[in-house]
DRENFIMI-996931 format. One record per atom (N, C-alpha, C): residue number from 1; residue in three letters; z negated, y, x negated. Coordinates in pm, whole numbers, plus 32768, in hexadecimal, padded with zeros to 4 digits. Atoms other than C-alpha are relative to their C-alpha. Layout:
// DRENFIMI-996931
+-----+------+------+------+------+
! pos ! code !    Z !    Y !    X !
+-----+------+------+------+------+
! NUM !  ala !    Z !    Y !    X !
...
+-----+------+------+------+------+
// end
This chain:
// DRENFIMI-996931
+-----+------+------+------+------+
! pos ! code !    Z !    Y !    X !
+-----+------+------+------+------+
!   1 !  unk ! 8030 ! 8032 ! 7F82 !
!   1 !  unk ! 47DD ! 2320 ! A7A7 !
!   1 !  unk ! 7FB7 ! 7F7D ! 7FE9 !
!   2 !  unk ! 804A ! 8094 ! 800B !
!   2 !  unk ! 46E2 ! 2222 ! A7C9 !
!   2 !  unk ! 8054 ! 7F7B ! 8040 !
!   3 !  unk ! 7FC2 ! 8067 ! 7F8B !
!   3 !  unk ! 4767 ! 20AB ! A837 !
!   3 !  unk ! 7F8A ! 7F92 ! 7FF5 !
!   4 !  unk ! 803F ! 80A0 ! 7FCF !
!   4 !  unk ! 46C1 ! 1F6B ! A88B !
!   4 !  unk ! 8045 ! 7FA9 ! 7FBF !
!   5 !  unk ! 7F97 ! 806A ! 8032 !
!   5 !  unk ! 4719 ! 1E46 ! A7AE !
!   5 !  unk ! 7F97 ! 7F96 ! 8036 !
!   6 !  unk ! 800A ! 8086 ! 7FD4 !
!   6 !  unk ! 46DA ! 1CED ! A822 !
!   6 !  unk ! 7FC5 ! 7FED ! 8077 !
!   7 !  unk ! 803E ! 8013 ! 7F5B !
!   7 !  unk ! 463A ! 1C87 ! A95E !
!   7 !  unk ! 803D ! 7F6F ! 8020 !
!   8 !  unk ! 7FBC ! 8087 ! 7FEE !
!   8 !  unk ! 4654 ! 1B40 ! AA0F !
!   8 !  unk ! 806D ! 801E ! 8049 !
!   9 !  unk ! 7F5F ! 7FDD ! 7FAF !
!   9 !  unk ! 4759 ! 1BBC ! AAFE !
!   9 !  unk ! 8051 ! 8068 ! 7FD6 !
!  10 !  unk ! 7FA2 ! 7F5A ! 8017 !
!  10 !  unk ! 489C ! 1C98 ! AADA !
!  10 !  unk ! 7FDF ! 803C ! 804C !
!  11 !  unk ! 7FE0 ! 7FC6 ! 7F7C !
!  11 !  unk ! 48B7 ! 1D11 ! AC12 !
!  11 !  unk ! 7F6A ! 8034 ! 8021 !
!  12 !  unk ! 806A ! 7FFA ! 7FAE !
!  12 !  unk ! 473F ! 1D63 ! AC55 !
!  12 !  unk ! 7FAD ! 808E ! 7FDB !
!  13 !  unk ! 8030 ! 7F89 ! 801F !
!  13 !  unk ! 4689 ! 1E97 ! AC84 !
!  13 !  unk ! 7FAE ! 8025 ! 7F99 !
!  14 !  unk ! 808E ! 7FB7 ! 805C !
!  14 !  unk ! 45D4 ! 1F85 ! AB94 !
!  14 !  unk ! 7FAF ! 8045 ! 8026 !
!  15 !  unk ! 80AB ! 7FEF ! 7FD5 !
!  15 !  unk ! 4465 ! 1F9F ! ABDC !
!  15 !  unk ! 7FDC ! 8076 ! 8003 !
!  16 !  unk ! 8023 ! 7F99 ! 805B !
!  16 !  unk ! 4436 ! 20C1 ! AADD !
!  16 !  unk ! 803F ! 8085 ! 803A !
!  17 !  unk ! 7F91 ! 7F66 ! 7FE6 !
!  17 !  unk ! 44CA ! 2232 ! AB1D !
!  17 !  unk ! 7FE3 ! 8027 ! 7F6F !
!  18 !  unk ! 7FD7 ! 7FB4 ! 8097 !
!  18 !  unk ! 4566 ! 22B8 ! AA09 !
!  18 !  unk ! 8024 ! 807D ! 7FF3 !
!  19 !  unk ! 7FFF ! 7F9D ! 7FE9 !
!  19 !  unk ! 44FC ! 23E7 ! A9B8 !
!  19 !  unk ! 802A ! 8055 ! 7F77 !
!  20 !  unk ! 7F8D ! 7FAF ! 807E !
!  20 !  unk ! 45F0 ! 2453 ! A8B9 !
!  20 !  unk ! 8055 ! 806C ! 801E !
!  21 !  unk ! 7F9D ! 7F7B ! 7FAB !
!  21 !  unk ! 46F1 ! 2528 ! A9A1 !
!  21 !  unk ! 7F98 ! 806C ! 8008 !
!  22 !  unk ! 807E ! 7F86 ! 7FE7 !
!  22 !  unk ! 4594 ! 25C4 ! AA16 !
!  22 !  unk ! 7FF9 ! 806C ! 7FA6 !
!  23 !  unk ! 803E ! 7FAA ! 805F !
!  23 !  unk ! 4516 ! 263A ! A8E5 !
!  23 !  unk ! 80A4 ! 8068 ! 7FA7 !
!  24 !  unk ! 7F7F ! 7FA9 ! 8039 !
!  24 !  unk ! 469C ! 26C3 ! A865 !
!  24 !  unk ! 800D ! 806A ! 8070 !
!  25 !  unk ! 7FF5 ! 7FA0 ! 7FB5 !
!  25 !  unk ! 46A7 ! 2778 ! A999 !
!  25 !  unk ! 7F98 ! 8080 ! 7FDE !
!  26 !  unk ! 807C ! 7FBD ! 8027 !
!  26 !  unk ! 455D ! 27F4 ! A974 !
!  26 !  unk ! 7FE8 ! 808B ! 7F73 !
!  27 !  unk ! 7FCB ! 7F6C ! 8080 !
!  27 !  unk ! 45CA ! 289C ! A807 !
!  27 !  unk ! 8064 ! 8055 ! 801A !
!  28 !  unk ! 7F9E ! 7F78 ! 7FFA !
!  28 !  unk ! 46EA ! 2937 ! A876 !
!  28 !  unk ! 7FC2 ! 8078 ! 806C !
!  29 !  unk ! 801E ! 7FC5 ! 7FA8 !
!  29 !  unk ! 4634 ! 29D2 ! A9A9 !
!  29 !  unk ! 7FBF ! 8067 ! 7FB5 !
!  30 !  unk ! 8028 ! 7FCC ! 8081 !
!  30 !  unk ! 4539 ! 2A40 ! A8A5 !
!  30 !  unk ! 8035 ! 805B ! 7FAE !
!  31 !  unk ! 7FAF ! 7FDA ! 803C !
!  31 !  unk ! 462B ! 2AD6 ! A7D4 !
!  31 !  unk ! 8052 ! 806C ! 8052 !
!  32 !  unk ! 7FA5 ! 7F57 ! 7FA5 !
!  32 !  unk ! 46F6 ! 2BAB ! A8D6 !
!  32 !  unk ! 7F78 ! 805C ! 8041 !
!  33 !  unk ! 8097 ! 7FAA ! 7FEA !
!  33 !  unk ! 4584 ! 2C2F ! A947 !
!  33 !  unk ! 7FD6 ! 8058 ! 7F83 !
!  34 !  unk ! 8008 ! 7FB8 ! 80A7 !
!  34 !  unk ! 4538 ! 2C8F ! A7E5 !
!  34 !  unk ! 8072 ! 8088 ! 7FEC !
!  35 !  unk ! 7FA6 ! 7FAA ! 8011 !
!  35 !  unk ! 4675 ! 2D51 ! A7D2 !
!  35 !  unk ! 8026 ! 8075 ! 8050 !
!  36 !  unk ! 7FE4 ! 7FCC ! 7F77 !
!  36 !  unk ! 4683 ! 2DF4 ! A926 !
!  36 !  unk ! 7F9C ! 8042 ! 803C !
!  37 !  unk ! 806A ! 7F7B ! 7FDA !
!  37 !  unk ! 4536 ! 2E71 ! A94B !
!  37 !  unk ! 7FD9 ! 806A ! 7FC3 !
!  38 !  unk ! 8000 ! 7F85 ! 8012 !
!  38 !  unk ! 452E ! 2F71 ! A865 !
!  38 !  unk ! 8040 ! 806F ! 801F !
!  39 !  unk ! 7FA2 ! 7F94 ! 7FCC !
!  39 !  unk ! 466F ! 3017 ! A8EF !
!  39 !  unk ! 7FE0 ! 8004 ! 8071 !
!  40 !  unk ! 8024 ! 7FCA ! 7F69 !
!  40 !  unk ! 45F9 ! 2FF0 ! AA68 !
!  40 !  unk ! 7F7C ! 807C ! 7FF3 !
!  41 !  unk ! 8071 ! 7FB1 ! 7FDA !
!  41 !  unk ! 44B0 ! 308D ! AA08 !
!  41 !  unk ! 8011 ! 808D ! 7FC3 !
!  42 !  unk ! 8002 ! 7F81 ! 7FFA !
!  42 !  unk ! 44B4 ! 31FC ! AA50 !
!  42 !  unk ! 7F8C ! 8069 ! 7FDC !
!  43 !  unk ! 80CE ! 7F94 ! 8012 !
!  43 !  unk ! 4398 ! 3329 ! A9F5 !
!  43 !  unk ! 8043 ! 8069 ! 8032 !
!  44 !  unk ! 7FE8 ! 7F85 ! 8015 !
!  44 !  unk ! 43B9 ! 347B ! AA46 !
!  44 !  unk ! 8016 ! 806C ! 7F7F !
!  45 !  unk ! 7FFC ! 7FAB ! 8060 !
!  45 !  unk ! 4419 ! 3561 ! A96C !
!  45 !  unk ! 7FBA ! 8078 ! 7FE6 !
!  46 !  unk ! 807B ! 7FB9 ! 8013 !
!  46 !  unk ! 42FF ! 360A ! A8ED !
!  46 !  unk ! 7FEE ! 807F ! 7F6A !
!  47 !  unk ! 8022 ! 7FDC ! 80B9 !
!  47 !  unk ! 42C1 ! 3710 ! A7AF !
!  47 !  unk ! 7F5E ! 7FFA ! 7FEC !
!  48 !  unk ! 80A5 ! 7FFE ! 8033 !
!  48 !  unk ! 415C ! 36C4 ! A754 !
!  48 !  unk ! 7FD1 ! 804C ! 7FB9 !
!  49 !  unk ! 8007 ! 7F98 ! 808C !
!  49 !  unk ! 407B ! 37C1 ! A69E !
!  49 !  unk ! 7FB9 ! 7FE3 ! 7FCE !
!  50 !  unk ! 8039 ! 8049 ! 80A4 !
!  50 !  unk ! 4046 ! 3781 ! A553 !
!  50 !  unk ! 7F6C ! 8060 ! 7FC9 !
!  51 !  unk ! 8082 ! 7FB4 ! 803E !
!  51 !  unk ! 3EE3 ! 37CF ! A4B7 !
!  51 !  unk ! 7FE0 ! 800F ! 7F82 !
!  52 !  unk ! 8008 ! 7FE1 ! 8084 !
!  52 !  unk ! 3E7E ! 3865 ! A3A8 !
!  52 !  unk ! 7F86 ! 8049 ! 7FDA !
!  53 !  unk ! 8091 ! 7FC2 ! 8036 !
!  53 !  unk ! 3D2F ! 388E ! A2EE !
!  53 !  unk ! 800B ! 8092 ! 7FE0 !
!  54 !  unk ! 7FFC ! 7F9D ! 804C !
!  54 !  unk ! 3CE3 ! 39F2 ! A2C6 !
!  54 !  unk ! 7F91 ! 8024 ! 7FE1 !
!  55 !  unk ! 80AC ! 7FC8 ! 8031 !
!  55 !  unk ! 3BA1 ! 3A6A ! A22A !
!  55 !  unk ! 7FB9 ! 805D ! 805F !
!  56 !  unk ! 8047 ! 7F9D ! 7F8E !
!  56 !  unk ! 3AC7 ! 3AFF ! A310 !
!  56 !  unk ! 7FCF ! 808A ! 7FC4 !
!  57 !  unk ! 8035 ! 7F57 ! 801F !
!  57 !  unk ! 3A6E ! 3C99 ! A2F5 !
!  57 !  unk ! 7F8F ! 8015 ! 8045 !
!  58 !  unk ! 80B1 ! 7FE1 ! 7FED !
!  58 !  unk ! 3905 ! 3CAA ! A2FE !
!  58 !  unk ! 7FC4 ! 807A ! 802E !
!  59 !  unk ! 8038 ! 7F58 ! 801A !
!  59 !  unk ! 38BD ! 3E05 ! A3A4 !
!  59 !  unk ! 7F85 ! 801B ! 8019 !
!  60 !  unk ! 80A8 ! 7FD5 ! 7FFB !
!  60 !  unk ! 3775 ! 3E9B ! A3C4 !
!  60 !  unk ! 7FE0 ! 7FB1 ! 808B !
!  61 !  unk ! 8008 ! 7FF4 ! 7F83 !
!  61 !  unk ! 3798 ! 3E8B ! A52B !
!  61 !  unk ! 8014 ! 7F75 ! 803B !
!  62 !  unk ! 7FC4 ! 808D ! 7FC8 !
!  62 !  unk ! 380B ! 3D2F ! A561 !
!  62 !  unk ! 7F48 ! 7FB5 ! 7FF7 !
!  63 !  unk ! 8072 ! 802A ! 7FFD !
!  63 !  unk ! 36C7 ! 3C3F ! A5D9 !
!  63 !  unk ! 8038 ! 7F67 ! 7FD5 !
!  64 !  unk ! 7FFC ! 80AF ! 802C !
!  64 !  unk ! 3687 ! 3AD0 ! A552 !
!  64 !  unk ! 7F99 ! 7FC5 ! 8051 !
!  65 !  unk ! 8083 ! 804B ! 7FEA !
!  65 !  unk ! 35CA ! 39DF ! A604 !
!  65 !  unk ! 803C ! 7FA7 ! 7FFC !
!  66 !  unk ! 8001 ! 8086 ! 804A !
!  66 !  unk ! 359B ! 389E ! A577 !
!  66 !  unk ! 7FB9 ! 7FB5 ! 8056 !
!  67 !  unk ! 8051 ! 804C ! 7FD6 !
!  67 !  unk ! 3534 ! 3763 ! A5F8 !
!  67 !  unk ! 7FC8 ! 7F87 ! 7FA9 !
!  68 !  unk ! 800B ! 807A ! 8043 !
!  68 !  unk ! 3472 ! 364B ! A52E !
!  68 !  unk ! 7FFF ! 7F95 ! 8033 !
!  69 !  unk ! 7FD2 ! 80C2 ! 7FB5 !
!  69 !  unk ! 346B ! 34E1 ! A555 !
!  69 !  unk ! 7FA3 ! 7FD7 ! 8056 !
!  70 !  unk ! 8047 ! 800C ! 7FAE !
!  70 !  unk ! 335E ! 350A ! A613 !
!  70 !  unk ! 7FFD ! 8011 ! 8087 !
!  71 !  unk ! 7FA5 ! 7FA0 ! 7FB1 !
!  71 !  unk ! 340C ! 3607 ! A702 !
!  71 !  unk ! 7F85 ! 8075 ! 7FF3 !
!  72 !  unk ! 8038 ! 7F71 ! 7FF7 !
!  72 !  unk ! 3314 ! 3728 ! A6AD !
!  72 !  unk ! 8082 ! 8080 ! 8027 !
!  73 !  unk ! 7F73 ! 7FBB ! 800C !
!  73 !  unk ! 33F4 ! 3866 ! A6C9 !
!  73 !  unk ! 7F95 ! 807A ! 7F94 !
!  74 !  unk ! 8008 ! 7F9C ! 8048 !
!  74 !  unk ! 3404 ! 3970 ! A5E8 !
!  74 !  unk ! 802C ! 8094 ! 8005 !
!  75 !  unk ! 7FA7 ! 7F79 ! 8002 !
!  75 !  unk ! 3469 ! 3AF1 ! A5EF !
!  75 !  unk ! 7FF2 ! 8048 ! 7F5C !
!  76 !  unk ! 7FF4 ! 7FAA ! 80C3 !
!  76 !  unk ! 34DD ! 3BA3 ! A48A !
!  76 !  unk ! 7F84 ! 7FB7 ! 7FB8 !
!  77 !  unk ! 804D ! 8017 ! 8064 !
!  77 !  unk ! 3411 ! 3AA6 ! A3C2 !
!  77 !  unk ! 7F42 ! 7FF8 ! 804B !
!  78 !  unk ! 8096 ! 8016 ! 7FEA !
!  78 !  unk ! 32BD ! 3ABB ! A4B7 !
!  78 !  unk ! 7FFA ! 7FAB ! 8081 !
!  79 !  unk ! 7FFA ! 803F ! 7FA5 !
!  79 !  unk ! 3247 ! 39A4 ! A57A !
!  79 !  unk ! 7FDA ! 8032 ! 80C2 !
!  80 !  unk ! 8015 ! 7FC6 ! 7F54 !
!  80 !  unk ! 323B ! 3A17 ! A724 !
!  80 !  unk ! 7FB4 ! 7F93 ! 8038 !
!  81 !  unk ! 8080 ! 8074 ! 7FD6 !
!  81 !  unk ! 30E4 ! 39AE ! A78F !
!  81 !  unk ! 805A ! 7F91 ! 806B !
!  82 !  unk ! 7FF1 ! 8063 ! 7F9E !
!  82 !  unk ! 3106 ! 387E ! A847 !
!  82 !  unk ! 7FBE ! 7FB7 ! 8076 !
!  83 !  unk ! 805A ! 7FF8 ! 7F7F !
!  83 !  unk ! 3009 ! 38CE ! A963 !
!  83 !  unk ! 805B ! 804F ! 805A !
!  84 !  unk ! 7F80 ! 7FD9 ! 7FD2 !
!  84 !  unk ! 313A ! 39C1 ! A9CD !
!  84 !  unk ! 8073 ! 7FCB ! 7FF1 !
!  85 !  unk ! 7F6C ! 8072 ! 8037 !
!  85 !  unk ! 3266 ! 38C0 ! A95C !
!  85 !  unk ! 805F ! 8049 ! 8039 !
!  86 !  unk ! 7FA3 ! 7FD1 ! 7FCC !
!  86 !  unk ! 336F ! 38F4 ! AA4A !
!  86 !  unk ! 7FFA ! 807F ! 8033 !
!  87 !  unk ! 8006 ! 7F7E ! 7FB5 !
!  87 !  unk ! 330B ! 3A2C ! AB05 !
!  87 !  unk ! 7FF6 ! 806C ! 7F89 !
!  88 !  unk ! 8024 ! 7F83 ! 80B1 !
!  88 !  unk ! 329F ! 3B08 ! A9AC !
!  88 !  unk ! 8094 ! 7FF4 ! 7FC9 !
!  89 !  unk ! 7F85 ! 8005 ! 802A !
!  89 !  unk ! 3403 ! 3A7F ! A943 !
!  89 !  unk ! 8047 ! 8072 ! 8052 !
!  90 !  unk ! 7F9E ! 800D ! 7FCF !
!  90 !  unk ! 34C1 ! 3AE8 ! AA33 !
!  90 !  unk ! 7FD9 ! 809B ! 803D !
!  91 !  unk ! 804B ! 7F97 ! 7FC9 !
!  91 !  unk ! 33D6 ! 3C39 ! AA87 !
!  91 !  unk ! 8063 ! 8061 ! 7F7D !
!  92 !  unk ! 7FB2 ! 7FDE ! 808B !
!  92 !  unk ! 3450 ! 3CA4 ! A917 !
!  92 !  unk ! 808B ! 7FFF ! 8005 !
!  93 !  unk ! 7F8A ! 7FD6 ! 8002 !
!  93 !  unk ! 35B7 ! 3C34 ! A96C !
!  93 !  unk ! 8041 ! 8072 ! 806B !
!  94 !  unk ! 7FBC ! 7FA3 ! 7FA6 !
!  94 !  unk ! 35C0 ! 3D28 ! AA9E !
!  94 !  unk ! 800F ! 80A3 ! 7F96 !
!  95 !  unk ! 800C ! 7F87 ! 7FFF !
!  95 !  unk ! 3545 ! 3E3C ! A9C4 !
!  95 !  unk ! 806E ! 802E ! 7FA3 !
!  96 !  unk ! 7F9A ! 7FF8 ! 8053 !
!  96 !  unk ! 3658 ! 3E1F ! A8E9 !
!  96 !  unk ! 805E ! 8031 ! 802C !
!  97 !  unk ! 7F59 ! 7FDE ! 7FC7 !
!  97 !  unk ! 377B ! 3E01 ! A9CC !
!  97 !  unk ! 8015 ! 807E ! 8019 !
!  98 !  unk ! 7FF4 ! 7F84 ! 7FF1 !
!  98 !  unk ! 3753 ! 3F79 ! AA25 !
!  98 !  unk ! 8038 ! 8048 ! 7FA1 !
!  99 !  unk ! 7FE0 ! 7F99 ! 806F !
!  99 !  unk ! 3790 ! 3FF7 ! A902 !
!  99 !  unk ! 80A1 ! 8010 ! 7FED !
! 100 !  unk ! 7F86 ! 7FE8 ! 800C !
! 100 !  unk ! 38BD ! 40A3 ! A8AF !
! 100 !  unk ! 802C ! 801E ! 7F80 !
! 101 !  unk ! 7FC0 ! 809C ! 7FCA !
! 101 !  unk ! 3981 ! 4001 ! A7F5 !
! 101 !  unk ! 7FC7 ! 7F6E ! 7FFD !
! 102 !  unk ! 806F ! 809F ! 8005 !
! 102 !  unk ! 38EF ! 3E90 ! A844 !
! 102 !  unk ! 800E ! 7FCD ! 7F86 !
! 103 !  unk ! 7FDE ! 8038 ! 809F !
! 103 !  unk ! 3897 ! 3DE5 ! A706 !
! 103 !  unk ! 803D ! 7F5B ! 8040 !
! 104 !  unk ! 7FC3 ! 8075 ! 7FEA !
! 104 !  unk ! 3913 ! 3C69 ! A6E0 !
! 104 !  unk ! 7F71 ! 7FCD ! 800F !
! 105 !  unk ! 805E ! 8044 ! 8013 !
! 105 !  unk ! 3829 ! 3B73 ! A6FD !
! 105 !  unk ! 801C ! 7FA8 ! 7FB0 !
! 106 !  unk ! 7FFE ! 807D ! 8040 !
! 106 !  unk ! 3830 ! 3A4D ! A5F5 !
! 106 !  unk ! 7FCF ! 7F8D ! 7FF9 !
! 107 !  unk ! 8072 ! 8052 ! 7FEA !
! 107 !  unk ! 379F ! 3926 ! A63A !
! 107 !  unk ! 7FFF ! 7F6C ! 7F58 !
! 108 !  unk ! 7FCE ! 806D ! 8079 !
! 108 !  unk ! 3769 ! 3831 ! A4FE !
! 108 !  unk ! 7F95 ! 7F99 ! 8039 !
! 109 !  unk ! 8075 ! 80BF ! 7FF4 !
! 109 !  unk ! 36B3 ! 36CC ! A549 !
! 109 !  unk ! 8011 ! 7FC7 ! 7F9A !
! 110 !  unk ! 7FF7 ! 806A ! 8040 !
! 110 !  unk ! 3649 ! 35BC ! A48B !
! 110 !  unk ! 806C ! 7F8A ! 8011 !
! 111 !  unk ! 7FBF ! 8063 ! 7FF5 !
! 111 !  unk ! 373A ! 349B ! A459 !
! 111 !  unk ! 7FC2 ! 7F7C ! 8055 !
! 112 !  unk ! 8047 ! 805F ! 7FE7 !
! 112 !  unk ! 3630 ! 33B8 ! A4D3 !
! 112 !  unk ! 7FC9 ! 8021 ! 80D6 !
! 113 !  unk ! 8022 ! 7FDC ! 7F97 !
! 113 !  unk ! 35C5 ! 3482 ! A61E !
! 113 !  unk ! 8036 ! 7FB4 ! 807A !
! 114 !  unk ! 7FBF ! 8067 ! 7FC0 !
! 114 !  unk ! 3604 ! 33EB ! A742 !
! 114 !  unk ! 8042 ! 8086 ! 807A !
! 115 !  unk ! 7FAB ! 7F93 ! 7FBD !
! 115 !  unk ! 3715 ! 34BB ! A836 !
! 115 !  unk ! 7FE8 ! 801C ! 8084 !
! 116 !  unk ! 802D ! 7FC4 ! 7F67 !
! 116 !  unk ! 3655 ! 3514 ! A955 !
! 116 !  unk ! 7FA7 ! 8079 ! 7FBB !
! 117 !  unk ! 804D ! 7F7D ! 8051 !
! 117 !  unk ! 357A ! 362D ! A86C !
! 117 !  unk ! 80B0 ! 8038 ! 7FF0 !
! 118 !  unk ! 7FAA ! 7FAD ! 8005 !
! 118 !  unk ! 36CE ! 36A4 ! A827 !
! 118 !  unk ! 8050 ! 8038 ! 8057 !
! 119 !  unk ! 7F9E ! 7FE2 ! 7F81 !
! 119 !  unk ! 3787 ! 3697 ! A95D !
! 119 !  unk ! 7F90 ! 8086 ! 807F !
! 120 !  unk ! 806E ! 7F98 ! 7FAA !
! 120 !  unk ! 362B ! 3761 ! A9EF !
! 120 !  unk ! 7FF2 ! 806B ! 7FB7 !
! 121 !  unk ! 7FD3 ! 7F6D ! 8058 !
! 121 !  unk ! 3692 ! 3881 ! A8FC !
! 121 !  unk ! 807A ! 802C ! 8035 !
! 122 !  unk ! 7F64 ! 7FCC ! 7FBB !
! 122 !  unk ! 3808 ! 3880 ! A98A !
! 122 !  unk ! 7FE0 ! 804C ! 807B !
! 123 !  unk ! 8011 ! 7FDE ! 7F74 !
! 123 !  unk ! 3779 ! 38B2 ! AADD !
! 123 !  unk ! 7FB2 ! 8050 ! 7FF5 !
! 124 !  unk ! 8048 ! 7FAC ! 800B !
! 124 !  unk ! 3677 ! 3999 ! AA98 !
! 124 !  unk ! 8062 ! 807F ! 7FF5 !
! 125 !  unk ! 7FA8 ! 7F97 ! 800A !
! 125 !  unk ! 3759 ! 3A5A ! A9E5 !
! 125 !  unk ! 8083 ! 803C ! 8052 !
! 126 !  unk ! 7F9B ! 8003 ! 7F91 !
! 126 !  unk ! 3884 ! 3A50 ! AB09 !
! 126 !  unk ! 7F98 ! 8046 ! 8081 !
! 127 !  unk ! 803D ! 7FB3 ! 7FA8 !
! 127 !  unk ! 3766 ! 3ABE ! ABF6 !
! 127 !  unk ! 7FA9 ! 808F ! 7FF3 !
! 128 !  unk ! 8050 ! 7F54 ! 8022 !
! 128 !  unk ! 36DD ! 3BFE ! AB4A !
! 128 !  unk ! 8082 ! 8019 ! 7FEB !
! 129 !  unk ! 7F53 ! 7F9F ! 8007 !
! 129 !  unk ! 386C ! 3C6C ! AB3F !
! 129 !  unk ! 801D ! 8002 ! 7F6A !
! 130 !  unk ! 8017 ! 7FFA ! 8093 !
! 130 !  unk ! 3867 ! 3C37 ! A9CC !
! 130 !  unk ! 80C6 ! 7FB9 ! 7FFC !
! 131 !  unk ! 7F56 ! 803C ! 7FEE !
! 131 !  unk ! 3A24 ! 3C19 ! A998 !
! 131 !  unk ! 8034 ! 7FB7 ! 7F9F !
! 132 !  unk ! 7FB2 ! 802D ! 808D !
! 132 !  unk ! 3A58 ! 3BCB ! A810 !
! 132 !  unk ! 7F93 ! 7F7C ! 7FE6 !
! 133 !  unk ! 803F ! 8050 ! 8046 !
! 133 !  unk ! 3996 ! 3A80 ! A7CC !
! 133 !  unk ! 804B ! 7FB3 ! 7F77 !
! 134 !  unk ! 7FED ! 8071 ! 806E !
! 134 !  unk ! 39DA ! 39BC ! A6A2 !
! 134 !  unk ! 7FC8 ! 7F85 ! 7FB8 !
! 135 !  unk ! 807D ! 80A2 ! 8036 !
! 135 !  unk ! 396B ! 3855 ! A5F8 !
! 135 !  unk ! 8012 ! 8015 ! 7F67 !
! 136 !  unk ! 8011 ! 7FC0 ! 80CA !
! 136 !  unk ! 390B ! 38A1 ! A44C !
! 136 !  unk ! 8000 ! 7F4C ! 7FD7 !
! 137 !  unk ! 8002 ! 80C6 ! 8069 !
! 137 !  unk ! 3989 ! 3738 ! A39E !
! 137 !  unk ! 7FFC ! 8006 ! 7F6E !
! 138 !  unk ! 7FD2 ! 8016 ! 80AE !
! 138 !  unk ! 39A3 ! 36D4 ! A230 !
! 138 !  unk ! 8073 ! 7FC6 ! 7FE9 !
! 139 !  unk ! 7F91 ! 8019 ! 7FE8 !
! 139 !  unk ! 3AE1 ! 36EC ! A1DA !
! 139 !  unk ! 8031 ! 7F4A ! 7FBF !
! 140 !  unk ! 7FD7 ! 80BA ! 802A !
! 140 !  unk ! 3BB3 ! 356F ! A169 !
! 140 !  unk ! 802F ! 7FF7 ! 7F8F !
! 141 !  unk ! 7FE6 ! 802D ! 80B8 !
! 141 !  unk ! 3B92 ! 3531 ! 9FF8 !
! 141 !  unk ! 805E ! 7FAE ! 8005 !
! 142 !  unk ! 7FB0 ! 8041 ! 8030 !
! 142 !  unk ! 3C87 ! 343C ! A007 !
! 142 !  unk ! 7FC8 ! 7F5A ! 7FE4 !
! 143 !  unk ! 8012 ! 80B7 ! 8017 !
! 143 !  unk ! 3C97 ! 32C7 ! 9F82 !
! 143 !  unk ! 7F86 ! 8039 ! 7F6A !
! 144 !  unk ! 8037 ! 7FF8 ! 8075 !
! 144 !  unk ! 3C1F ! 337B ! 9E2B !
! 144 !  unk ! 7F50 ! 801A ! 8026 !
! 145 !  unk ! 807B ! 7FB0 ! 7FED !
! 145 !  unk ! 3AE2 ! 33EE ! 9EBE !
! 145 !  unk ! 7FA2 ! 7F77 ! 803B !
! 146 !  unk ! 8037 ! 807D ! 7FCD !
! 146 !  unk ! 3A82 ! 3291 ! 9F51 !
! 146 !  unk ! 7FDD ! 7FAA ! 7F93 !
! 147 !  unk ! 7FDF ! 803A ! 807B !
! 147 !  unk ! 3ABD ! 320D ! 9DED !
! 147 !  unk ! 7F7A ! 800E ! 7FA9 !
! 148 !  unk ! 8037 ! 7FD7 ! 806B !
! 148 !  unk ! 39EE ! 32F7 ! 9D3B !
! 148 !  unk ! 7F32 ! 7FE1 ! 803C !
! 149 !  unk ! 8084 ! 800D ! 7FCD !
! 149 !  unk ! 38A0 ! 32A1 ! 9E3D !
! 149 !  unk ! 7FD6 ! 7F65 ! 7FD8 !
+-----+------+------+------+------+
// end
């Protein structure tokens, strides 16, 4: 505990507040907070599902369209003029959905693209009835693979 030594008077008040009790209080408060909020805090009990890379099965029938960093789009490898853009897209994804059984669609983008060319492939494809979409990544080399660039 802090004290006061000397002064001209005994008897006479201290000026100062002593903020020594304060700050001991202050750690223990601290301290039962620390301890007490991890057991108050509650979650639901959840099973989360776990993911797992699987190699994609390339079938004949399955379509790719790609977008570059530009946002061109692509179908199987050929660029879709871009005097028809969205409508030629999306003319192509109706003629698809008919078919029986529907192929997937795949969509692979550039890393660099910016996510409005991609998000105008989701919707395209959601409005020609198109059911199986998918996104084509490179899978995660790891720490070793960051190493070796």
């Amino acid at each position: 505990m802090a004290m006061s030594v000397g002064g001209s008077e005994e008897g006479a008040m201290m000026a100062e507040i002593n903020t020594t009790p304060l700050v001991d209080v202050m750690l223990v408060l601290l301290i039962i907070f620390l301890i007490t909020v991890p057991v108050i805090t509650k979650t639901i009990n959840l099973q989360l599902p776990h993911a797992v890379n699987i190699p994609t099965e390339t079938k004949p029938e399955n379509i790719t369209i790609a977008v570059d960093a530009n946002g061109r789009y692509y179908w199987n490898d050929r660029e879709v003029p871009a005097s028809g853009g969205q409508d030629a897209l999306l003319e192509r994804l109706k003629t698809i959905a008919v078919m029986k059984p529907q192929p997937e669609v795949h969509v692979r983008a550039d890393k660099n693209v910016r996510y409005e060319y991609v998000g105008r492939v989701v919707v395209l494809t959601q409005r020609a009835g198109i059911l199986k979409v998918g996104f084509i990544t490179e899978p995660d080399r790891g720490i070793r693979g960051m190493r070796a660039r």
